[in-house]
SEDRENMAR-845412 format. One record per residue: x negated, y, z negated of N, C-alpha, C, O in turn; residue number from 1; residue in one letter. Coordinates in steps of 0.05 Angstrom, whole numbers. Atoms other than C-alpha are relative to their C-alpha. Last residue first. Layout:
<sites>
SITE n_xx n_yy n_zz ca_xx ca_yy ca_zz c_xx c_yy c_zz o_xx o_yy o_zz num residu
SITE X Y Z X Y Z X Y Z X Y Z NUM A
...
</sites>
This chain:
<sites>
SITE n_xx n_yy n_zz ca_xx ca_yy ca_zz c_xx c_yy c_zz o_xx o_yy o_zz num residu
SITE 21 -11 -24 286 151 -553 -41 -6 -10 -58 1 6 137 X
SITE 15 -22 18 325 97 -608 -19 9 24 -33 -7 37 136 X
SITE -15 -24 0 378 61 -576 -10 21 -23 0 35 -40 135 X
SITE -3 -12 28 339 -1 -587 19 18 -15 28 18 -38 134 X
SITE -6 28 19 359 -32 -513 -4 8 -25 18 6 -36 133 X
SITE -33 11 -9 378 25 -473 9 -16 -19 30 -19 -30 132 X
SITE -18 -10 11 325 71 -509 25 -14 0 44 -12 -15 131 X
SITE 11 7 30 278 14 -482 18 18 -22 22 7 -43 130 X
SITE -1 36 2 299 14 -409 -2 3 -33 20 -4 -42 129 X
SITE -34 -9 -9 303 95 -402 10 -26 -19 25 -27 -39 128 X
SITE -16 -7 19 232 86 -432 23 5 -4 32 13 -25 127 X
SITE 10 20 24 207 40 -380 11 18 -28 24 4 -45 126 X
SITE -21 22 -11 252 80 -321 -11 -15 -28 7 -22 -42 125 X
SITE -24 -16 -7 210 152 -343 24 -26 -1 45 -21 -13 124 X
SITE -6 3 21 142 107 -337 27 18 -19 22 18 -44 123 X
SITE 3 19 16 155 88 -273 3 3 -23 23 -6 -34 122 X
SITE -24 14 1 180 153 -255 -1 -26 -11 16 -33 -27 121 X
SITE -15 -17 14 117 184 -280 30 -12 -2 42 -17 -23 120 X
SITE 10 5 23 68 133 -242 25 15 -24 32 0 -42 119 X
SITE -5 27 9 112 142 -180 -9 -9 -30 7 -21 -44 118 X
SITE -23 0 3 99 218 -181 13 -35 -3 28 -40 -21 117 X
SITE 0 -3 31 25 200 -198 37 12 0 47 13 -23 116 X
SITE 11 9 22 18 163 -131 12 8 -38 20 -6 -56 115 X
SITE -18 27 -4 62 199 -82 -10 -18 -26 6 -21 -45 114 X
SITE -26 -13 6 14 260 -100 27 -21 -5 41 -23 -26 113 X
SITE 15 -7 41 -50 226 -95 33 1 -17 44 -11 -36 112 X
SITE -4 23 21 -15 195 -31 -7 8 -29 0 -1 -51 111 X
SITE -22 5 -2 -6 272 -3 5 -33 -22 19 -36 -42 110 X
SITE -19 -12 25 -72 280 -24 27 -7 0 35 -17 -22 109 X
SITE -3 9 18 -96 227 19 -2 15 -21 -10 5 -42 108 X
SITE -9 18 18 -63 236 71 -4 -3 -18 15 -11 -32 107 X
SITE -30 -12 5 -88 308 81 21 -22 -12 37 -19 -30 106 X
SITE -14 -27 30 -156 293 67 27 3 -12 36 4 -35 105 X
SITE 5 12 21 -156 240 125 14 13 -23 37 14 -32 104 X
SITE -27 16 -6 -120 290 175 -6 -27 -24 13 -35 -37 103 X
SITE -24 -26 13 -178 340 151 30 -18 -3 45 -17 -22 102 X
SITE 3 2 28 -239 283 161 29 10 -16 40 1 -37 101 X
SITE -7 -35 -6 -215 258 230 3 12 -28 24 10 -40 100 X
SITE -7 -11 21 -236 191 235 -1 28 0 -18 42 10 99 X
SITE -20 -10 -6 -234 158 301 11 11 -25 35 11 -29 98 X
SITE 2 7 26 -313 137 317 35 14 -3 39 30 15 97 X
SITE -18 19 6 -323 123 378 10 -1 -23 16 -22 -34 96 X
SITE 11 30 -1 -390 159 392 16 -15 -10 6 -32 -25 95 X
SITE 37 16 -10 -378 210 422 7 -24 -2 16 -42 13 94 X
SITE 26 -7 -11 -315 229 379 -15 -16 16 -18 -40 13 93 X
SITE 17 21 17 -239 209 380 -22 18 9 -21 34 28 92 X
SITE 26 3 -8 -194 267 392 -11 -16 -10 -10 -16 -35 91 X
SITE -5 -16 -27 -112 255 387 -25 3 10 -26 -5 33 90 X
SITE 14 -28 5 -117 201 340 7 15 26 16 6 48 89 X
SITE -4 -13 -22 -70 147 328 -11 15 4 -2 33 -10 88 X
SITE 0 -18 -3 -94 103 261 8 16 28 -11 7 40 87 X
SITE 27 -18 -10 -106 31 264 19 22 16 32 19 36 86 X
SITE -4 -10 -34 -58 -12 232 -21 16 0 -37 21 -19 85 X
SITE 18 -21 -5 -71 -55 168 10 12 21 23 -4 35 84 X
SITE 24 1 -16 -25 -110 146 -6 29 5 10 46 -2 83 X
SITE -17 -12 -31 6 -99 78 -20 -2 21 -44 3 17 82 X
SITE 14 -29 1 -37 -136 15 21 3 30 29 -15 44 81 X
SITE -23 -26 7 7 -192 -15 -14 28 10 -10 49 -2 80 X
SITE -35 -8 -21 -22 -246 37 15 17 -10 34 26 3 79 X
SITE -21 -32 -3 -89 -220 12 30 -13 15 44 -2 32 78 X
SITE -30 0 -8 -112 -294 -20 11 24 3 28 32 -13 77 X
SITE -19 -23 13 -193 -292 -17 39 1 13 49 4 36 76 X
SITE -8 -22 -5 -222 -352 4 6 18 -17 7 14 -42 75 X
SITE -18 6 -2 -237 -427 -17 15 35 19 34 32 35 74 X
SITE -13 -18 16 -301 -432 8 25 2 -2 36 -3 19 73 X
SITE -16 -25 -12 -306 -493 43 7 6 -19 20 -6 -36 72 X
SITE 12 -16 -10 -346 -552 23 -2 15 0 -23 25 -6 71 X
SITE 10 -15 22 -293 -590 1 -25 22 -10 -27 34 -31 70 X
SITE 30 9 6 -280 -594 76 -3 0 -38 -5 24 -45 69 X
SITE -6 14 -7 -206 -570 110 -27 -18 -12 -27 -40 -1 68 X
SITE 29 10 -8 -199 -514 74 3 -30 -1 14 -43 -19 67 X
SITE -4 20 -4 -128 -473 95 -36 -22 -13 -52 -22 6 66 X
SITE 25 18 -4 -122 -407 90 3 -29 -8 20 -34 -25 65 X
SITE 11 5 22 -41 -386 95 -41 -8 4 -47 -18 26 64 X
SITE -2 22 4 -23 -355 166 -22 -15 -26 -47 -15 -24 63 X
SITE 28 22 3 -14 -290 169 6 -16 -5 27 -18 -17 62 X
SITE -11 18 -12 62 -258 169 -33 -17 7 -33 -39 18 61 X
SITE 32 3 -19 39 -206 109 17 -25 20 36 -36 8 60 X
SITE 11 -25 1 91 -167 59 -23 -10 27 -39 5 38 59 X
SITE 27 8 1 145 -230 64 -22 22 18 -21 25 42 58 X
SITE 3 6 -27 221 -191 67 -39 1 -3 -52 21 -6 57 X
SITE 8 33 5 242 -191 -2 -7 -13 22 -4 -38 25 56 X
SITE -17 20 -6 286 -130 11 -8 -31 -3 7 -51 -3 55 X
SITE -29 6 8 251 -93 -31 22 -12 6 41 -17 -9 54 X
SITE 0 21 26 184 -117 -7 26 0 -12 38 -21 -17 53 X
SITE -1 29 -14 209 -100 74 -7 -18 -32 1 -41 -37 52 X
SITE -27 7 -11 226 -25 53 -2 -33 9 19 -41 21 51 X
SITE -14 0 33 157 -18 8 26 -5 16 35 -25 3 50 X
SITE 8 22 10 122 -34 80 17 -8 -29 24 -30 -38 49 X
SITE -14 24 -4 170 5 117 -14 -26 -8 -8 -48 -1 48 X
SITE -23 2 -3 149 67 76 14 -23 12 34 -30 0 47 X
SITE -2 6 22 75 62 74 38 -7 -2 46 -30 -5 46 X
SITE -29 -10 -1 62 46 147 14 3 -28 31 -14 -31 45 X
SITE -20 21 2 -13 25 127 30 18 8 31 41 -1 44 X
SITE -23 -12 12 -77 60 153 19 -18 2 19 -36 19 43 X
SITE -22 27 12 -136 40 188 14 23 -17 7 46 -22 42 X
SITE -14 3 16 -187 87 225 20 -8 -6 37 -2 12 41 X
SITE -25 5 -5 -232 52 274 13 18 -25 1 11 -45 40 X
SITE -9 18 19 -312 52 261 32 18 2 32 43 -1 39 X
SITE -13 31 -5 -350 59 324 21 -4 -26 29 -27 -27 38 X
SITE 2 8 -43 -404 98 305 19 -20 -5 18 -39 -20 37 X
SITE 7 33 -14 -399 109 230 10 5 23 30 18 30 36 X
SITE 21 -10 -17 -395 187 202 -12 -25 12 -36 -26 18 35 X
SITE -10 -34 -16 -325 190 180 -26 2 19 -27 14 41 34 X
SITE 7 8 -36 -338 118 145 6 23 17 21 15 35 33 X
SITE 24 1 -2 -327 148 77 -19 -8 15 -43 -3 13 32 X
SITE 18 -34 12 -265 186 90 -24 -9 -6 -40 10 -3 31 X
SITE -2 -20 -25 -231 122 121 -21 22 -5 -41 26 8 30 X
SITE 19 18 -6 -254 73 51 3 22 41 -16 23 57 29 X
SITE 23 5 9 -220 123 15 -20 -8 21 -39 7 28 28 X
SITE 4 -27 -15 -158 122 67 -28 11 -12 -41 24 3 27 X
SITE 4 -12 -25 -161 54 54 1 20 10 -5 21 33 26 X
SITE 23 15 -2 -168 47 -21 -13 0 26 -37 2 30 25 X
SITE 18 -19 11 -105 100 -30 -42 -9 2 -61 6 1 24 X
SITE 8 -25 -18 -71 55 9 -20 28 -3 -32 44 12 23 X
SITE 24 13 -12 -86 3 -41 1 15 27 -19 16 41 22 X
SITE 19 12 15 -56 46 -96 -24 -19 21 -49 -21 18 21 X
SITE 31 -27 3 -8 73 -59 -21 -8 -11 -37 -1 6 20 X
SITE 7 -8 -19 17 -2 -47 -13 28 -1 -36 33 5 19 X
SITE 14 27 -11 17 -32 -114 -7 14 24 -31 21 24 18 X
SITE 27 10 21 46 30 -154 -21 -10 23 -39 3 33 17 X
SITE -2 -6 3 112 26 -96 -26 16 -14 -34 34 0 16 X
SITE 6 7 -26 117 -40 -120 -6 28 21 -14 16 41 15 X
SITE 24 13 -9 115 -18 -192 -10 -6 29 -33 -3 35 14 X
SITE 24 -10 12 166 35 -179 -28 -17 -6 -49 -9 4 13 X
SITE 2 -14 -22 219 -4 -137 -33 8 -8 -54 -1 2 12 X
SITE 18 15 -25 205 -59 -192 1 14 22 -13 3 39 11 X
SITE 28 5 17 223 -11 -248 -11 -12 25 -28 -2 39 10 X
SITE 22 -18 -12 280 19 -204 -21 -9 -12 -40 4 -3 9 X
SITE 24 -3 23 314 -48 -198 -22 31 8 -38 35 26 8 X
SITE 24 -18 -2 369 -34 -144 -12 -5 -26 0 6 -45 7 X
SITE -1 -24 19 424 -94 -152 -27 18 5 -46 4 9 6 X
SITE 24 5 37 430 -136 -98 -3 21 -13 -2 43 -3 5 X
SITE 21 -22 -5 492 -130 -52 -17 -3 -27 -14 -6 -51 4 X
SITE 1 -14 10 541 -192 -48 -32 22 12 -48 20 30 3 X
SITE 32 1 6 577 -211 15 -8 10 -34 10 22 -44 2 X
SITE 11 -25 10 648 -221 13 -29 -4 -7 -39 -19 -23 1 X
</sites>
């Protein structure tokens, strides 16, 4: 008999936190490049990225940095950041550029939204937690 892991909503909700939060940084960083030649827009699969942390299924398949010199900067460690994809557009412009301000916009209210409804439940699960254990609200 297999077992089944218990649902933590606190850690659904921080994790969940973690990713709007840096999606929220890329669709930012989309809306302010709108008018760059050439510049790609990125976006994360939000939903099967938070479906691969809850299962405990490793958020990045990159390969660690490595420095082979003392020399060598050591880096920056994103293996917890989700990889990036690049956006589908239906019209790119001229000049290559594949941001589409309105379809921006739209994500990223929608995340605003995803955002402070997570923030609420989070903190909603932290006082559930704390009545559980004092049994004072």
């Amino acid at each position: 008999m297999t077992s089944v892991p218990l649902f933590d909503p606190a850690a659904f909700h921080a994790a969940a936190l973690q990713l709007r939060s840096h999606r929220q940084e890329v669709l930012a960083s989309n809306l302010a490049n709108a008018d760059t030649p050439g510049y790609l827009a990125r976006d994360i699969d939000f939903a099967s990225v938070l479906r691969e942390r809850m299962q405990g299924v490793s958020a990045s398949t990159r390969l660690p940095l490595a420095r082979t010199a003392s020399s060598h900067l050591a880096g920056i460690d994103d293996s917890s950041l989700p990889t990036l994809g690049y956006r589908t557009v239906l019209q790119p412009s001229v000049d290559g550029n594949t941001v589409d301000p309105d379809v921006e916009r739209a994500h990223f209210a929608e995340n605003s939204t995803g955002f402070e409804l997570a923030t609420a439940l989070l903190g909603q699960t932290k006082r559930a937690q704390q009545m559980a254990i004092t049994g004072q609200p």
